[in-house]
C-alpha positions in Angstrom: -17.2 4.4 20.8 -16.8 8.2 20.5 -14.7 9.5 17.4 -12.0 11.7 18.2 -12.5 15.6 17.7 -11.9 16.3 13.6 -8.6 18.3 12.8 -8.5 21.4 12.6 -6.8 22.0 9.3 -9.9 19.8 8.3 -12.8 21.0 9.8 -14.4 22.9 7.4 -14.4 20.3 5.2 -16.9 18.2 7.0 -19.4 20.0 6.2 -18.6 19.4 1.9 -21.1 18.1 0.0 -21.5 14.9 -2.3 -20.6 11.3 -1.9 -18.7 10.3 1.0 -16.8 6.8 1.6 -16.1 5.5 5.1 -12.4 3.9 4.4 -10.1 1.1 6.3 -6.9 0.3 5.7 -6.4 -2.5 8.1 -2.5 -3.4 8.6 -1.0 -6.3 10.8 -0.1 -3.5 13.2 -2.6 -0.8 12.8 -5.8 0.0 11.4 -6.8 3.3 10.3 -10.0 4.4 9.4 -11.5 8.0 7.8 -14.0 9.7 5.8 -12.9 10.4 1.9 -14.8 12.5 0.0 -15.4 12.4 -4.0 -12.2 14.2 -4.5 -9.9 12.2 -2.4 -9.8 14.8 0.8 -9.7 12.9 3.9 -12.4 14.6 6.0 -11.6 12.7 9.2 -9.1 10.1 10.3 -8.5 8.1 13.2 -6.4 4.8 14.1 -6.4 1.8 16.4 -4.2 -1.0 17.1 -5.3 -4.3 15.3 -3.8 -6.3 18.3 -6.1 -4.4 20.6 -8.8 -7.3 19.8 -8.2 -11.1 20.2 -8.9 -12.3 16.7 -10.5 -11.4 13.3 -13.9 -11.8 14.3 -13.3 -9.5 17.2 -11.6 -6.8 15.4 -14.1 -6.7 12.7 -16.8 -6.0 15.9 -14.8 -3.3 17.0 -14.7 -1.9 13.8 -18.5 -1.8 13.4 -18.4 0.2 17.0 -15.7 2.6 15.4 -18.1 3.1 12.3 -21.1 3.4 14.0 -21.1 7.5 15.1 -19.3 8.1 11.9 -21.9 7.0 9.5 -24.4 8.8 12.1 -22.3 11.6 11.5 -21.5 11.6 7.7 -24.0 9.3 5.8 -21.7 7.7 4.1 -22.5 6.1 0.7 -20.6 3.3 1.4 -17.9 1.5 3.2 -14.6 0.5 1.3 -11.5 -1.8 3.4 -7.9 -1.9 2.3 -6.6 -4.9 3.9 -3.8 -6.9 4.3 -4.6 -10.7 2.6 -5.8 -12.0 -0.6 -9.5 -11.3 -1.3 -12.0 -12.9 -3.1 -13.8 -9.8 -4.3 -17.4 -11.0 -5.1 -17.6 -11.9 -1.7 -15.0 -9.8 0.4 -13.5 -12.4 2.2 -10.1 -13.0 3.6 -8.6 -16.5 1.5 -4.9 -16.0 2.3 -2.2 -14.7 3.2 -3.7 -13.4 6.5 -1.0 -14.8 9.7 -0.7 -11.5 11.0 -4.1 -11.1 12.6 -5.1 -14.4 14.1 -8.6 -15.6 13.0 -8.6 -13.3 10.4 -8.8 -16.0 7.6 -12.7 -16.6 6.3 -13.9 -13.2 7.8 -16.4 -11.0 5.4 -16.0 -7.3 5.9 -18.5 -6.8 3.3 -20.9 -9.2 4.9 -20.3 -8.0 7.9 -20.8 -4.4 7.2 -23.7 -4.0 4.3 -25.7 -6.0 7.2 -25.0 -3.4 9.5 -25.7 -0.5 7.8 -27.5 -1.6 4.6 -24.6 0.3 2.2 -22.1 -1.1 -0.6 -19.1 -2.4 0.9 -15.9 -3.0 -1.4 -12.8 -5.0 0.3 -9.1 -5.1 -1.8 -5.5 -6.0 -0.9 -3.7 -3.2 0.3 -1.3 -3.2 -2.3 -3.6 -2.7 -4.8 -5.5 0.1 -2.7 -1.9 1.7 -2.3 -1.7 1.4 -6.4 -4.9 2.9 -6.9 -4.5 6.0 -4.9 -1.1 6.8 -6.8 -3.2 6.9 -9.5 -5.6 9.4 -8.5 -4.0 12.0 -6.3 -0.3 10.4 -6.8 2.9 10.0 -8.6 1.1 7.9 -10.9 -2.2 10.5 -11.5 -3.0 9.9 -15.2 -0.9 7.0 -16.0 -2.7 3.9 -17.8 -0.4 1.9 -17.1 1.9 1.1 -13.9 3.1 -0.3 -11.2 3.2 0.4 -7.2 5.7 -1.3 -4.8 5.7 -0.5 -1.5 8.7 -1.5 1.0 7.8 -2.3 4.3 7.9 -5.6 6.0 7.7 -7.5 2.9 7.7 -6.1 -0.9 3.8 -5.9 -1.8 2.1 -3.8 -3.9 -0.6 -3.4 -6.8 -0.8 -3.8 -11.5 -2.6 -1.0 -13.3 -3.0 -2.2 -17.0 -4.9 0.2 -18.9 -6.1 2.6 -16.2 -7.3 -0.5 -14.8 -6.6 -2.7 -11.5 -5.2 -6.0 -12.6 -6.1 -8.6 -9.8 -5.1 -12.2 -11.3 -7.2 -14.9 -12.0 -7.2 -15.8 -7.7 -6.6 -11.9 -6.4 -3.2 -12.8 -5.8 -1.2 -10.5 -8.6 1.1 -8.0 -7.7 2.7 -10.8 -5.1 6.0 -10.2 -5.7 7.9 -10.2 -2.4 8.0 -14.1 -3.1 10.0 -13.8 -6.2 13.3 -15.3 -6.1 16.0 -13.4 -7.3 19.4 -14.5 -7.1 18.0 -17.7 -5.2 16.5 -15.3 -2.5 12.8 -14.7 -1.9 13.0 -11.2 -2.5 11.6 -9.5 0.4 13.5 -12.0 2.6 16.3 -9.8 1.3 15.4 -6.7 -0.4 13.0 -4.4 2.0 14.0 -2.7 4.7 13.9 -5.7 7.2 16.1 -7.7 4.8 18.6 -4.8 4.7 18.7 -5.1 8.5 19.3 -8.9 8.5 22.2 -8.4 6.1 23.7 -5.8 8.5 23.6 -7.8 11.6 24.8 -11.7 9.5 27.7 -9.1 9.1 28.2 -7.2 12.5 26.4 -9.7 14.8 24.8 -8.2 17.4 24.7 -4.7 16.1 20.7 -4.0 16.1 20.5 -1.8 13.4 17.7 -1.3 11.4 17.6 -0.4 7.8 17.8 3.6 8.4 20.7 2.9 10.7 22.7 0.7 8.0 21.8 3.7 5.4 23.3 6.2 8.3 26.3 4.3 9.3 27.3 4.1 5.7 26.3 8.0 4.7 29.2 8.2 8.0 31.9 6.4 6.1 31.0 3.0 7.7 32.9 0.8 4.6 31.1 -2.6 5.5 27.4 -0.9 5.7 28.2 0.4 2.2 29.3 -3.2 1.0 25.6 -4.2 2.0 23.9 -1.2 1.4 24.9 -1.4 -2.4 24.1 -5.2 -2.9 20.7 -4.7 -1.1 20.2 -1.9 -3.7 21.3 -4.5 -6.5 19.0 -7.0 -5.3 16.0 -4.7 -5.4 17.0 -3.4 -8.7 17.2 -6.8 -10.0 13.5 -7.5 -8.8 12.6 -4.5 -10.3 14.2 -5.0 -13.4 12.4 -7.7 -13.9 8.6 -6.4 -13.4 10.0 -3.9 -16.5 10.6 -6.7 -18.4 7.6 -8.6 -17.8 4.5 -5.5 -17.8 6.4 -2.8 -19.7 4.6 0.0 -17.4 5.2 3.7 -18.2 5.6 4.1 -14.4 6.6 2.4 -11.3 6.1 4.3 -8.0 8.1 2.7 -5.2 6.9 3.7 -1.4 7.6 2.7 2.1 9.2 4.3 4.8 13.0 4.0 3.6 12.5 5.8 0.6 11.8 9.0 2.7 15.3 9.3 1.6 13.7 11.4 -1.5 16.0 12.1 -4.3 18.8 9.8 -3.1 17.2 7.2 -2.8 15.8 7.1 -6.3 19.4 7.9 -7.8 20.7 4.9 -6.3 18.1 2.8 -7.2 18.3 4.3 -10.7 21.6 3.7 -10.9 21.5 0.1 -10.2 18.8 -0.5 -12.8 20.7 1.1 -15.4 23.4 -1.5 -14.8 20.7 -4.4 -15.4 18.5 -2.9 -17.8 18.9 -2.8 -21.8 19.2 0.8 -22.6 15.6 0.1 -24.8 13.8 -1.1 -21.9 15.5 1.9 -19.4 14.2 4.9 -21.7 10.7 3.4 -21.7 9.9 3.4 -18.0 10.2 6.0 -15.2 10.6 5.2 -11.4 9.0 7.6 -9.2 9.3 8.0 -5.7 5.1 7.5 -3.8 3.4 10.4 -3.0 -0.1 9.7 -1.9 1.3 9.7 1.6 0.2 7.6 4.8 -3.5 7.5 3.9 -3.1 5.6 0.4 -4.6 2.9 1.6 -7.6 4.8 3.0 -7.5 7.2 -0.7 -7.5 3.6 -2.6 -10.2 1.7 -1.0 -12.1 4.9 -1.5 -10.9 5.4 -5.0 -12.0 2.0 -5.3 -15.5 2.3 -3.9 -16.4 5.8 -6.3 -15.1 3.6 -9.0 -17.5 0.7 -8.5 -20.5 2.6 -7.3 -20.1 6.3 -7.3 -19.2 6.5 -11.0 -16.3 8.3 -10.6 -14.2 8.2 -14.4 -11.0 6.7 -15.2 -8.2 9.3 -15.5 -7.0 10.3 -18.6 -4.1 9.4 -19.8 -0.4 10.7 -20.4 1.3 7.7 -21.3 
């Protein structure tokens, strides 16, 4: 398989020098794939749809056709997946939490790929791959300690004690979205897709989907403000309750709802505040993501240089 033609706001940097990482970030609807260098630039990236192969043992085939003229092409040091799942790291293999791509559970990337082409292969959760790139070219760059939630389909997202990813004793940390909160599973009810199931229990039949409940109220619409403000409650509940129980300096929320920017966060804020004792809200600041679409790609890479690159652990500003 041919690799499409490099950007051209990136092609000089191909031809950079030191360690290079061959990244996925393998999602239940996409998979995207690049080269990251040392310093987190993203020398090329391309995408495919995960669905485009039968089952996990397929895709993973068609992955090792998509990295084949790229490792021809940039030597990579090494191969690092961001990937939906929990993951046993020693081994890189998929133990849970893997019903969006069928046949998925059991399958080795890292087997499958040091075998291929003889390099050190790392494989993490995509939450904490998200985490980790906030921490080196994100809103989180030089914390020690923090947290990343992202808000897509479900509320995942990644624990940085110490400058440190913190996995669990079974990989399975940073699993929040399974909370309940107010007798809810959280992310049942507070992402995006929960905000939508709450606008159409209330307007049946109304297909809107969580930026089109956040537009219908910004219109005057006085039911989609009802929800909108107890679906912000419920998340700021959630979230109160990660302050309480890691005190992070930082937590750095993400996902395509809060491109909202600055609004977003004041609501959000605002709803804390309500929950929060005023010791706990001075001590932590939320902050809106900002290693963008490729975090996943930046993490697993970050991730890689960490393990075998020696790349340092940031300082600190905490």
């Amino acid at each position: 398989m041919t690799p499409e033609p490099i950007p051209a706001a990136t092609r000089g940097l191909a031809a950079s020098t030191g360690l290079r990482v061959l990244a996925f970030d393998v999602g239940g609807t996409w998979v995207k794939y690049g080269i990251v260098d040392a310093h987190g630039r993203l020398l090329f990236s391309g995408q495919l749809a995960t669905q485009s192969e039968p089952d996990g043992k397929a895709l993973l085939a068609r992955l090792l056709a998509v990295a084949e003229p790229l490792v021809t092409r940039y030597s990579p040091a090494g191969v690092a997946f961001s990937t939906l799942g929990i993951i046993d790291p020693a081994e890189g293999r998929l133990v849970g939490a893997v019903e969006a791509i069928a046949g998925y559970f059991g399958q080795s990337p890292k087997a499958r790929f040091e075998h291929a082409f003889d390099v050190p292969v790392v494989v993490e959760n995509d939450g904490n791959c998200v985490a980790l790139a906030e921490g080196w070219t994100g809103s989180a760059a030089g914390v020690r300690n923090y947290l990343a939630l992202t808000l897509g389909t479900g509320i995942g997202g990644g624990i940085v004690i110490d400058g440190k990813l913190y996995r669990g004793a079974n990989g399975a940390a940073g699993e929040w979205g399974y909370m309940l909160v107010d007798g809810k599973v959280w992310e049942d009810h507070a992402s995006p897709r929960g905000l939508a199931a709450a606008a159409e229990a209330a307007r049946p039949g109304c297909g809107l989907d969580a930026e089109a409940v956040f537009a219908a109220r910004d219109l005057g619409d006085a039911e989609m403000a009802v929800i909108v403000r107890a679906w912000f409650g419920l998340l700021a509940t959630g979230l109160t309750n990660l302050l309480f129980a890691f005190n992070p300096s930082r937590v750095v929320i993400g996902g395509g709802i809060t491109a909202r920017g600055p609004a977003f966060l004041e609501e959000l804020r605002a709803q804390m505040r309500l929950r929060l004792r005023p010791d706990f809200h001075r001590m932590c600041d939320i902050a809106l993501a900002s290693a963008g679409s490729q975090a996943g790609l930046l993490g697993a890479a970050r991730l890689w240089l960490t393990q075998h690159g020696g790349a340092a652990t940031p300082a600190s500003n905490d």
